[in-house]
N, C-alpha and C positions, 0 to 999 in steps of 0.2 A: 173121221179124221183121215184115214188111210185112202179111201174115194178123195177126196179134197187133192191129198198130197199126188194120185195119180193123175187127176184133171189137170194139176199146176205143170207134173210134166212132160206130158200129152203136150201144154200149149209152148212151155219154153223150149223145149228139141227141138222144132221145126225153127223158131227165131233162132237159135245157137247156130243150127246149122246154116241156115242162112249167111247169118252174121260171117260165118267161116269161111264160106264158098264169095262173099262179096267182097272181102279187103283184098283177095289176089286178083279181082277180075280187072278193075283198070289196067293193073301191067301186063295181064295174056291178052287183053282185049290189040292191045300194041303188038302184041308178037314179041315182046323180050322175056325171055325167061325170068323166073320171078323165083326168090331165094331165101330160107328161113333162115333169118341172123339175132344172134341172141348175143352182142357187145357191149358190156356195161361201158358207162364213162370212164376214159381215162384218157392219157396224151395220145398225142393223135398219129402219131409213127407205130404206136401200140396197138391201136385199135386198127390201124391198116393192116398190120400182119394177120389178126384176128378173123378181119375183111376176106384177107387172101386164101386164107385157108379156109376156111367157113363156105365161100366160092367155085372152091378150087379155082382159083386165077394167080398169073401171075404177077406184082405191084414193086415195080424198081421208083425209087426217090423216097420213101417214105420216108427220112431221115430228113430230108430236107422240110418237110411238113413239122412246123414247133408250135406245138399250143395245142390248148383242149378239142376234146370230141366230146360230143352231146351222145354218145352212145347210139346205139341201132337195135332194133328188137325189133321184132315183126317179120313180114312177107315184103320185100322188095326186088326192086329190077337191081343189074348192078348202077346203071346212071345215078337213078335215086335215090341207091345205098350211097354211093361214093361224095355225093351232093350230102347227103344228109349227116356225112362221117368229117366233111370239111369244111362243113359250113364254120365253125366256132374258128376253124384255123387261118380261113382264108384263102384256102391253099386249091386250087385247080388241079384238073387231072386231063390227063389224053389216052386215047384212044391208040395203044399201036397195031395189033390186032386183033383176034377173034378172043384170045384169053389172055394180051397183055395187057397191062395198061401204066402208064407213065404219072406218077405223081410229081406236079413242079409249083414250089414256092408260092407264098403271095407274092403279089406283083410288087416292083417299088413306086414308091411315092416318088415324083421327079422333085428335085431343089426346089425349094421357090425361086420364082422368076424375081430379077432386077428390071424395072422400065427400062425402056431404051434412051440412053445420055445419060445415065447413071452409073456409076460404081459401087462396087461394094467395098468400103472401109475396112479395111484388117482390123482385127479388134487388137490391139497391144496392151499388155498389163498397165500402161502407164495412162492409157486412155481412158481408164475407171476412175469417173466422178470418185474425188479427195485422195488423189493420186497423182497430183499435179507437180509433184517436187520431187518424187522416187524412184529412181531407172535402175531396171533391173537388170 
C-alpha cells in the first residue's frame, strides 16, 4: 500500500507542477506581467477596488462601472484581469499610463432612428386607445 501511494506521487508532482508553471506562461510568453488575484463575485466598483490593490495599480471611474463582476482567481495580465472583471458590466477601460488606468461606462445605445419624411408623434394622454372624450 505505502509503495503504491509513493508511485501515485512520484507520477502526480511532476503533472501539478507542470500544470502550475503552464497557466502563467501565455501572459510572460507576451511580456506583460502576470498577477495572482483572488476576487470573488460581487458589484463591479467593488471588485475594481479589490483589482487595484491586489495590483498595486491605480483605477479612477470605478463608480461609474454598475452591475455584476464574474469575479477573478487565478494568474492573469492586468488586460485580461480587467476584461475579465467587466465583462458582466459592460464597462471598458483605458490605459493612461504605466500603473494608471481609467474605468468609463458602457457605451450608450443611440435612440432609435425615425425614416427620413417621417415624425415622431408626441404621445399625449388623450392619444390612448378609449381615451377619446377625456382631456387632461
Amino acid at each position: 500500500m505505502r509503495a503504491r501511494v509513493q508511485r501515485l506521487a512520484r507520477s502526480a508532482l511532476p503533472a501539478a507542477a507542470l500544470l502550475v508553471f503552464l497557466v502563467p506562461c501565455r501572459a510572460m510568453a507576451a511580456g506583460a506581467p502576470v498577477h495572482q488575484f483572488r476576487i470573488p463575485p460581487k458589484k463591479a466598483a467593488e471588485a475594481l477596488i479589490d483589482f487595484a490593490v491586489q495590483s498595486n495599480l491605480s483605477i479612477g471611474g470605478g463608480a461609474a462601472c454598475i452591475g455584476p463582476s464574474p469575479g477573478l482567481i487565478g494568474p492573469y495580465t492586468i488586460d485580461d484581469g480587467l476584461k475579465q472583471l467587466l465583462s458582466a458590466a459592460g464597462c471598458r477601460y483605458r490605459r493612461v499610463v504605466s500603473d494608471t488606468y481609467r474605468i468609463l461606462p458602457p457605451p450608450r445605445t443611440p435612440p432609435s432612428q425615425v425614416p427620413p419624411g417621417q415624425r415622431r408623434r408626441p404621445v399625449r394622454p388623450n392619444n390612448f386607445p378609449g381615451r377619446c372624450c377625456k382631456r387632461w
